[in-house]
C-alpha positions as MATLAB code, in Angstrom:
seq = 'XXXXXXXXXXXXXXXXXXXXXXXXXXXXXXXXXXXXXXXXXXXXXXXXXXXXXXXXXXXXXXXXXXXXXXXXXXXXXXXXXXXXXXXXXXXXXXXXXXXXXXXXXXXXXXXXXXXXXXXXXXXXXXXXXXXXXXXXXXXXXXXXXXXXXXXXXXXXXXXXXXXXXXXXXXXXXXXXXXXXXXXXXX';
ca = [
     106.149   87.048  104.485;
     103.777   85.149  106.762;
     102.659   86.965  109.982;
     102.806   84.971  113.183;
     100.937   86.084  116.374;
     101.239   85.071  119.947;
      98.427   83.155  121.689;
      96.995   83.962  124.730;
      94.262   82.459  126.956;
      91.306   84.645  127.498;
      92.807   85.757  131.006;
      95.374   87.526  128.465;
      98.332   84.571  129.472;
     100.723   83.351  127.144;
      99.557   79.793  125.768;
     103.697   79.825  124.748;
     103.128   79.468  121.031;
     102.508   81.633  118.129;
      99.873   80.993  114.999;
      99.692   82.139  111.454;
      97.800   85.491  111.933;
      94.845   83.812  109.269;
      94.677   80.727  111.935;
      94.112   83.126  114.911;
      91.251   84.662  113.097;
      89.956   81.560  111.677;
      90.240   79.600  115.264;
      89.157   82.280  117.538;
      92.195   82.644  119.313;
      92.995   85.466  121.650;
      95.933   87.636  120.337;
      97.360   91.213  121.770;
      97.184   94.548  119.595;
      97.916   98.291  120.611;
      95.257  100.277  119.426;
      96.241  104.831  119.311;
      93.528  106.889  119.847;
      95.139  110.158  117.699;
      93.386  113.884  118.387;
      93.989  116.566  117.453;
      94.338  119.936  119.563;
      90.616  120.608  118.691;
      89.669  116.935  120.735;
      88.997  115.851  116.773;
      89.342  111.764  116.598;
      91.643  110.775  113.714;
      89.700  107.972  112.006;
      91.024  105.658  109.234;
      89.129  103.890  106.092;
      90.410  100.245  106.001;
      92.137   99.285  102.992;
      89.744   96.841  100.572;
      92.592   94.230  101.238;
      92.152   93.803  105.003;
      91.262   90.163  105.455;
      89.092   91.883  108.846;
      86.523   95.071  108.340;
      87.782   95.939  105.054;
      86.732   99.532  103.930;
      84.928  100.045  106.903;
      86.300  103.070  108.964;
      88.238  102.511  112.431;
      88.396  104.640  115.709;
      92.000  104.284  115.793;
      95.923  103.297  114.356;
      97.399  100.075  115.792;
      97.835   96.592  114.900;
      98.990   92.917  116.309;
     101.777   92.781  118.684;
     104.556   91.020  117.616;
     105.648   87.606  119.636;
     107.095   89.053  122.354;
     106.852   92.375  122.108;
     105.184   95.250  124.701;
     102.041   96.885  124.140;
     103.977  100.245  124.222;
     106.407   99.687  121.389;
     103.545   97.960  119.129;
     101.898  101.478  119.560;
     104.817  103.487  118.836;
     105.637  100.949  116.100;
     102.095  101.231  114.499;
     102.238  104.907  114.452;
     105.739  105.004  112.537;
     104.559  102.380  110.244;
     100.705  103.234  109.085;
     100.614  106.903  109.953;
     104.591  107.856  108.893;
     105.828  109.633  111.416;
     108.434  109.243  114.244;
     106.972  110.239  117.418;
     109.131  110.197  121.309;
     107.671  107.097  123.323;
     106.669  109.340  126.370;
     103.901  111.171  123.823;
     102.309  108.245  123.422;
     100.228  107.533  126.457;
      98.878  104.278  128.258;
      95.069  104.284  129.180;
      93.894  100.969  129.955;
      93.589   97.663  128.384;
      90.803   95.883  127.320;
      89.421   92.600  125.899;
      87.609   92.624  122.459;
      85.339   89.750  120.961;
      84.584   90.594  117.703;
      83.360   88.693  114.592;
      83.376   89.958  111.002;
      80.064   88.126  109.752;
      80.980   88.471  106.093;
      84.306   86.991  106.004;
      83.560   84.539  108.736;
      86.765   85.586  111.295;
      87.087   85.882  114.988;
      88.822   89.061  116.462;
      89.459   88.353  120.012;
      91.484   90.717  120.827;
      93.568   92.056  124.627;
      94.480   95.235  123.335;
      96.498   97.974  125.124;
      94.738  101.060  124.531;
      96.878  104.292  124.229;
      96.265  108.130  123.617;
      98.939  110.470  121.252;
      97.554  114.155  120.625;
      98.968  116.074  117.902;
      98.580  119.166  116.212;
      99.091  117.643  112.581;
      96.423  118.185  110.347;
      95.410  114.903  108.186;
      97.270  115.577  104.967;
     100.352  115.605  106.671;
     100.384  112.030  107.746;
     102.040  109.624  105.289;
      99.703  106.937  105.612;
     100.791  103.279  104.472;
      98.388  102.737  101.351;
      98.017   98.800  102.143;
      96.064   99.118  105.331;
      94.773  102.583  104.681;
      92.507  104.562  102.636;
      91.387  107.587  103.332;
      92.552  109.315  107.138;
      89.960  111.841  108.267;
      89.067  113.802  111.630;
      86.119  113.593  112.796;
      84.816  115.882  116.018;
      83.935  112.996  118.677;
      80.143  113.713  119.105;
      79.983  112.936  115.474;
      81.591  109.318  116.307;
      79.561  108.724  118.571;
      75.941  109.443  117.420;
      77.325  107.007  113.864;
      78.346  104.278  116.739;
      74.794  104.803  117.884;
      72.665  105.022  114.849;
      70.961  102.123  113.297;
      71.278  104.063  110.164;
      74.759  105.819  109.987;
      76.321  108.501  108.193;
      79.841  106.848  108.269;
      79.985  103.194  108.440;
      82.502  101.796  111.743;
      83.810   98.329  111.962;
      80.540   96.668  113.719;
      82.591   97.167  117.580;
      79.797  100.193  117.746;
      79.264   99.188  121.881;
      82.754   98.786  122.340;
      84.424  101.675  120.373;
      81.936  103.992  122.647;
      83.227  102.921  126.057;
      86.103  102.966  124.866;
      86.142  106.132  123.266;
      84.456  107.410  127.180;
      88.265  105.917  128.725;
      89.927  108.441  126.521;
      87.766  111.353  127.192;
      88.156  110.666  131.036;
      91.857  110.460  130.668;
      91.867  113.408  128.552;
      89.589  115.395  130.927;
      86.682  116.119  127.832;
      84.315  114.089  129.077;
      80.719  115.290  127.890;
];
């Protein structure tokens, strides 16, 4: 079933249409997505291996769950929605916690698509180890937690251990929002 995003002007307004998600890539166009940062009680980042299919980053590894909000829905139930759908599990909406949002210009060079991005950026902590997620198999492959000084020297090496989606500058300020709100900064 085709996927159709909202458009939005770079000032994150509505443009009062909606595009075939593989047009809003193609074109450039700004979209919204919810993006979960998911620790553990150890501060350990869940991280996810794209699935090969992704038509953006494929089998490179992500910093977080989430996904495109639907045409006219809220950041908050994209994030909540994400969660249920790629991770498996049914979580109350007050555990799932607003940080900020952001704007993200991205480009994957290899398949030539434009990720511009306003994405609400939220923060769940759990106490579930990795195996216990039921991860949906067509965006993910692998789920792994990694302890956050590890993600962040591989967002700053030129040569790294595990290979992020090319957001390296982004991911890390990012990632510093979350340990502010969570009181970790290092």
């Amino acid at each position: 079933m085709p996927e159709y995003l909202e458009v939005f002007d770079e000032y994150n307004q509505s443009l009062q249409r909606t595009k075939l998600r593989r047009l809003v890539h193609e074109e450039g166009n700004w979209h919204r997505t919810a993006q979960v940062y998911v620790l553990n009680d150890q501060n350990k980042l869940l991280c996810n291996l794209r699935s090969p299919l992704k038509d953006v980053f494929p089998l490179l590894w992500d910093v977080s769950i989430g996904g495109h909000l639907e045409p006219g829905e809220t950041y908050a139930a994209c994030a909540h929605r994400e969660l249920a759908e790629e991770l498996g599990i049914l979580v109350e909406p007050s555990a799932i916690h607003f940080v900020t949002q952001i704007k993200i210009d991205g480009k994957d060079e290899i398949a030539q698509l434009i990720d511009r991005e306003h994405a609400g950026i939220f923060v769940y902590k759990t106490t579930l180890p990795a195996q216990a997620f039921h991860y949906q198999q067509e965006e993910i492959v692998e789920l792994r937690y990694f302890p956050l000084p590890v993600v962040k020297q591989n967002l700053l090496s030129a040569i790294p251990e595990i290979s992020f989606i090319p957001l390296q500058k982004q991911f890390l300020e990012t990632i510093r929002m979350v340990e502010k709100y969570l009181g970790i900064e290092e």
